[in-house]
C-alpha positions as CSV (number, residue, x, y, z in Angstrom):
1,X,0.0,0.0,0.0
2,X,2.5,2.3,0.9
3,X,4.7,1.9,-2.2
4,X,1.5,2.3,-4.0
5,X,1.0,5.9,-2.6
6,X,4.7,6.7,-3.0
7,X,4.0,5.7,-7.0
8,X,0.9,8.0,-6.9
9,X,2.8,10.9,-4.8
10,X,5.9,10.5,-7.4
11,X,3.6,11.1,-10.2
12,X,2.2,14.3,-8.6
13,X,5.6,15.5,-8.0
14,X,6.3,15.3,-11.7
15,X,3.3,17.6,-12.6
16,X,4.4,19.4,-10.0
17,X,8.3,20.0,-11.0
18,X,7.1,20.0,-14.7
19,X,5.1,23.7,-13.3
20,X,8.0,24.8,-11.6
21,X,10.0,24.3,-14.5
22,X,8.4,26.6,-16.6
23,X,9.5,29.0,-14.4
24,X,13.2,28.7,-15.3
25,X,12.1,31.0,-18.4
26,X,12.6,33.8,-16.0
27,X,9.3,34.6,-14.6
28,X,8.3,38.5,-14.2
29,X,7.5,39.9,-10.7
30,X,3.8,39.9,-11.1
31,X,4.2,36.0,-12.0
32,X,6.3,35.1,-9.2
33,X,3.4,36.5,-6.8
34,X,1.4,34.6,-8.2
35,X,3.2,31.9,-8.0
36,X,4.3,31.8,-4.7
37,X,0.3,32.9,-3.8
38,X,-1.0,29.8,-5.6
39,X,1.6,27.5,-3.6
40,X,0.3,29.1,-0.5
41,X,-3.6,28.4,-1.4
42,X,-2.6,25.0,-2.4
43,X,-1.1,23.9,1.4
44,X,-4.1,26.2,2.6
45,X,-6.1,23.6,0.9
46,X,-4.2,20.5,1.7
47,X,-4.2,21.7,5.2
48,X,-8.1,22.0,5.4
49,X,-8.7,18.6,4.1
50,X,-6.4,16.9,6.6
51,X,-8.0,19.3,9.4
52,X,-11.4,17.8,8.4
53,X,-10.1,14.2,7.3
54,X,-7.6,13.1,10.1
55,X,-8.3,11.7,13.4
56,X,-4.5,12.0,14.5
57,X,-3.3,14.6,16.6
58,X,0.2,14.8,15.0
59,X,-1.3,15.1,11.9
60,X,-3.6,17.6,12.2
61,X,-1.5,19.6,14.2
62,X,0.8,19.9,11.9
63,X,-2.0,20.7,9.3
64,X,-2.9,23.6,11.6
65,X,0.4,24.6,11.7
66,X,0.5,24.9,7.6
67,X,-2.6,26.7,7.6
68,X,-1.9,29.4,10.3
69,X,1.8,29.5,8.5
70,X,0.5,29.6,4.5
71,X,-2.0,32.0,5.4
72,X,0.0,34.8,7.1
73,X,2.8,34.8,4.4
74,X,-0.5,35.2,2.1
75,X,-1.7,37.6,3.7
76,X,2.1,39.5,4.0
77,X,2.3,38.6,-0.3
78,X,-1.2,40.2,-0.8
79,X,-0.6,43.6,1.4
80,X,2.7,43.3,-0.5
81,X,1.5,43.7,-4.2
82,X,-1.0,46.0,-3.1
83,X,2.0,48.7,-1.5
84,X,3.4,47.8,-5.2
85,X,0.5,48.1,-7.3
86,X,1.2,44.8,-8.6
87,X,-1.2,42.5,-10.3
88,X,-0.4,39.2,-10.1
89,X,-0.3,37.9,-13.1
90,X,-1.7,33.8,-13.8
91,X,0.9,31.5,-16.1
92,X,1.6,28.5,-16.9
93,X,3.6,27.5,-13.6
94,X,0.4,28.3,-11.2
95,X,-1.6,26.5,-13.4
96,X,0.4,23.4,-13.1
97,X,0.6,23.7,-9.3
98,X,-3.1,24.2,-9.5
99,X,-3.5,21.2,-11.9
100,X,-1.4,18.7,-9.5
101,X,-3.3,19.8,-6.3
102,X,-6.7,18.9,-7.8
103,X,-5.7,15.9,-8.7
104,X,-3.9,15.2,-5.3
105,X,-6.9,16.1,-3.6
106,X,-8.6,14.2,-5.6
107,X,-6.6,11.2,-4.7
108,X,-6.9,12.0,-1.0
109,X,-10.2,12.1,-0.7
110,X,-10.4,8.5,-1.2
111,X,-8.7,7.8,1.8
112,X,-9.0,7.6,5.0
113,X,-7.4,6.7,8.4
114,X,-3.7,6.0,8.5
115,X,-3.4,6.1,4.6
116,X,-4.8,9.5,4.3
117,X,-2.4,10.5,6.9
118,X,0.7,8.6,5.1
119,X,-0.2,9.8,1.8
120,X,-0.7,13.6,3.0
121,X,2.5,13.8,5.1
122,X,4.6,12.0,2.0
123,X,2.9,14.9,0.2
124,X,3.7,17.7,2.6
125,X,7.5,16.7,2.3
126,X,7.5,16.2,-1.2
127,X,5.3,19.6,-2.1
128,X,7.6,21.3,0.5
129,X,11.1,19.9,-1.2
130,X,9.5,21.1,-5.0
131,X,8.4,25.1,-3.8
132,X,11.8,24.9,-1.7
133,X,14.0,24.3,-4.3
134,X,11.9,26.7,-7.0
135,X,12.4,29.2,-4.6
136,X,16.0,29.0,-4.6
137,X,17.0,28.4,-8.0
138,X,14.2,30.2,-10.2
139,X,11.7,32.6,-7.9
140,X,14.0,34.6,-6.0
141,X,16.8,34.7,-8.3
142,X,14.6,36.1,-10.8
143,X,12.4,38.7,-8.2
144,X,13.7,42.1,-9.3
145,X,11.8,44.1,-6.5
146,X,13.6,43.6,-3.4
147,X,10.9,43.4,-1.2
148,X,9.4,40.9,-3.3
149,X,12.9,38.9,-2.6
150,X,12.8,39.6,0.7
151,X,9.1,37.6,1.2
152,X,10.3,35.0,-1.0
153,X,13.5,34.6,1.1
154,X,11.7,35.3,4.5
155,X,9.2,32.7,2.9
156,X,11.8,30.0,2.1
157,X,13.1,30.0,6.0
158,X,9.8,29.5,7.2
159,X,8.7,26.4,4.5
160,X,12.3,24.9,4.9
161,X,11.1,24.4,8.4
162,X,7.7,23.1,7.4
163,X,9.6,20.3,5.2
164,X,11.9,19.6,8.2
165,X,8.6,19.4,10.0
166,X,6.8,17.5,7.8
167,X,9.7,14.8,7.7
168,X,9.9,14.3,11.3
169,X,5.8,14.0,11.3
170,X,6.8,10.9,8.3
171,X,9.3,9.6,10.4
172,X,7.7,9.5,13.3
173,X,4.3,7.5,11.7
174,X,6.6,4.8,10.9
């Protein structure tokens, strides 16, 4: 079962890195907010569902903890392109991410118990790694506005610690 959901996870990641490596064509500002938005509302999301699916405490903690984290730095990127007069602007990468968290939601729902809670922590880690490393090599290298970068970095510190977190909450349900 559980190299069954890594199979399904893998194939999300793919979608997943396949969006994010669209945005090695040097996305605008106004892109990378949107971006880095639409990865926010996708944890949002993700955290909901295992909020409303999970009947573990470690688990839904730490799915509280993604939702009260994903929806400040949302809140900070919003006020953010407001002060700027910045619209974000939708591409191709967002949509992907979009795409891929349908579909994993999708997938999830099916579940329930402790493979729900296995397949949304592998998840966590792998979503986590993905917007981690698109962070460092395409979003903020290409973030021309410095407070923009300085969100996106502030942002990485915060989700490097929710993939540390989310690996110790996987190791842990071993």
């Amino acid at each position: 079962m559980i190299k069954t959901l890594r199979m399904i996870l893998g194939g999300t990641c793919l979608l997943v890195m396949a969006g994010l490596a669209q945005a090695a064509d040097k996305p605008n500002d106004a892109q990378i907010a949107h971006i880095a938005y639409t990865a926010g509302v996708i944890d949002i999301d993700a955290a909901k569902q295992a909020i409303k699916t999970s009947k573990t405490k470690l688990v839904v903690d730490f799915a509280k903890d993604m939702l009260r984290d994903h929806e400040a730095v949302n809140k900070q990127a919003l006020d953010l392109v407001k002060k700027l007069k910045v619209t974000p602007e939708d591409n191709p990468t967002s949509q992907a991410l979009t795409k891929a968290a349908e579909a994993e939601r999708e997938k999830l729902a099916k579940l329930q118990g402790a493979a729900f809670d296995k397949a949304y922590i592998i998840n966590e880690v792998a979503f986590h790694k993905q917007v981690d490393d698109a962070l460092k090599t395409v979003l903020i290298p290409s973030a021309t506005n410095p407070e923009l970068k300085s969100l996106l970095e502030t942002g990485l510190k915060i989700f490097e610690g929710h993939e540390q977190h989310a690996e110790m909450v996987a190791a842990e349900m071993k």
